[in-house]
N, C-alpha and C positions, 0 to 999 in steps of 0.2 A: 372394204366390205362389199359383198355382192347380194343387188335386191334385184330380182327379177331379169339377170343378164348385164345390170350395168352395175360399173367400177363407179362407186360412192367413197369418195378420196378426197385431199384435197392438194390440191395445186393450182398455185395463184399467181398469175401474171399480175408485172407492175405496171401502174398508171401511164407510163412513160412509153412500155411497145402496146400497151390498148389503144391509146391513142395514133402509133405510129400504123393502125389498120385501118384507120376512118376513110383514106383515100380509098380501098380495098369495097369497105362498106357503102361507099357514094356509089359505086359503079353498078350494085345491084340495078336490073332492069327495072324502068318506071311502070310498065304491063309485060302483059306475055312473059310472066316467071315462070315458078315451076317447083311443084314442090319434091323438095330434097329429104323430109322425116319425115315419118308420121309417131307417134307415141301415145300410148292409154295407159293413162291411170289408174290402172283399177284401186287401189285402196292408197290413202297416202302415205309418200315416202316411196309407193312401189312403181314399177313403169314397163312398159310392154313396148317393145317398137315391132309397130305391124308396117304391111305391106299394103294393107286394104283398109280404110275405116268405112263407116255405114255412119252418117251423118243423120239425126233426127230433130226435127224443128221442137220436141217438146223437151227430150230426153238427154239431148248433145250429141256428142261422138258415143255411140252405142259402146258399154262396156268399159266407162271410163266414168271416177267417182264424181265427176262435178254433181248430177243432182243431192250426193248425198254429201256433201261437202258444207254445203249452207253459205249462209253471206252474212256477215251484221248488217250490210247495208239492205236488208228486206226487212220492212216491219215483221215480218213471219220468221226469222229466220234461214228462208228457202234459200234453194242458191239463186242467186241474179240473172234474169232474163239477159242480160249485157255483157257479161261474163263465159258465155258457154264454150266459145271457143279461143283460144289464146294462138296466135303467132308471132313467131321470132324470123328475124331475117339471118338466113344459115351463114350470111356472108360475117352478122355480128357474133352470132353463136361460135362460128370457128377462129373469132378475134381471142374472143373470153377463154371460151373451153377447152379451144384446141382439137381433138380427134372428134370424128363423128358419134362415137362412141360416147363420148360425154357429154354432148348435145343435154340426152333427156334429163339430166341433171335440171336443168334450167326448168324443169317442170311446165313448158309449154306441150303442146299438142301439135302444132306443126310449125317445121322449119321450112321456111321459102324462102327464094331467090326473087327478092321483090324489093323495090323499095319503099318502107313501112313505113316513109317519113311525114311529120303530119301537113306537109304540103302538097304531097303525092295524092293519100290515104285520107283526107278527112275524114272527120266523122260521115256517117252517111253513104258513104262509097260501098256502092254492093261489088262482090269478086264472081267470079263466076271459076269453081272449083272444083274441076272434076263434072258431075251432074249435079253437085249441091249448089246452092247459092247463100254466101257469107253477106253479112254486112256488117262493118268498124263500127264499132260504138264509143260512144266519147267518155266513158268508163278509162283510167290513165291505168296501164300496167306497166309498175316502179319496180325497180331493185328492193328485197325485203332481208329480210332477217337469214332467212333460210338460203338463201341468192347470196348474200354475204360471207355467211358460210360455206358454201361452196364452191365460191369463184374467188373471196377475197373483198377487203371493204375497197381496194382500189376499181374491183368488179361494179360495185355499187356506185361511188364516187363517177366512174366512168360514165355509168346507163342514165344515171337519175342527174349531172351533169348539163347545162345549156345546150350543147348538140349532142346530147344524148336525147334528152327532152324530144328534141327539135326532129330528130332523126328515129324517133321511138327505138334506139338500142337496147328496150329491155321485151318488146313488142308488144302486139296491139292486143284489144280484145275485142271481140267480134260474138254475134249473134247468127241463129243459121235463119235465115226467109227462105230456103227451098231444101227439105232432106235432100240425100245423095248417096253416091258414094266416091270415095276419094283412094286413089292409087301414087307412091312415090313413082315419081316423075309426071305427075301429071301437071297438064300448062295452067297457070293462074289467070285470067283475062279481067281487066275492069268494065263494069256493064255499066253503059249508060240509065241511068233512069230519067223516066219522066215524067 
């Protein structure tokens, strides 16, 4: 089935070669990445891979459903200040997924060549992306239901796993502190705060 350009399929790697790509995944760069997708949501289920996003500290990634998505975790309903922006590390996306092309599947917003591990990436860690400024929030983004399905429970078993955990192989989620805007290929840098 085709939603917006992407092949919604399923094809499942076994536990056995997701694992044999972890050395592949360590090697992502500790700074200075670089992102490889971008992808908008506009309604879900559907997925847009741009070339450009326009980053907003109220709204998220301009044109993409998270405000209207909501959260259980807000007394209101609303969607989650901590949630706004989701990444995956392309190095883990192309273990799971396989072609670029199935990336958006995984339902993040951007794939980087970083590594999201939570010893690198703490909570707290501002990115400096493009002109925007990202910062990790200690909000856990798991393998779910939907991820399962589409990648397979050994997908899930893999991410939600002790070095998946450890390594954030299903990626992080992050908040934006400075709108922007963001272009594939552009460098990921970590900014010291003080």
């Amino acid at each position: 089935m085709l939603r917006s350009g992407i092949l919604w399929g399923v094809e499942h790697v076994a536990l056995t070669r997701l694992e044999a790509g972890i050395d592949a995944i360590r090697g992502a760069p500790s700074d200075g990445g670089r992102v490889e997708l971008i992808v908008r949501r506009p309604q879900r289920d559907s997925r847009e891979v741009i070339s450009e996003a326009t980053l907003d500290a109220h709204t998220g990634l301009v044109g993409d459903s998270w405000p209207e998505r909501g959260s259980g975790a807000t007394a209101d309903g609303s969607a989650h200040p901590d949630t706004q922006i989701t990444l995956m590390n392309a190095r883990s996306a192309r273990v799971i997924a396989g072609d670029q092309e199935r990336w958006p599947l995984a339902g993040d917003q951007f794939y980087v060549d970083l590594d999201l591990s939570a010893a690198n990436l703490p909570p707290g860690t501002q990115l400096q992306v493009g002109s925007a400024v990202l910062e990790v929030t200690a909000v856990p983004h798991r393998g779910c239901g939907k991820f399962s399905q589409r990648f397979g429970v050994d997908a899930v078993k893999f991410v939600n796993s002790a070095v998946g955990r450890e390594l954030n192989l299903r990626g992080v989620n992050a908040r934006i502190v400075r709108g922007g805007t963001v272009r594939t290929g552009d460098r990921i840098d970590k900014r010291l705060v003080q």
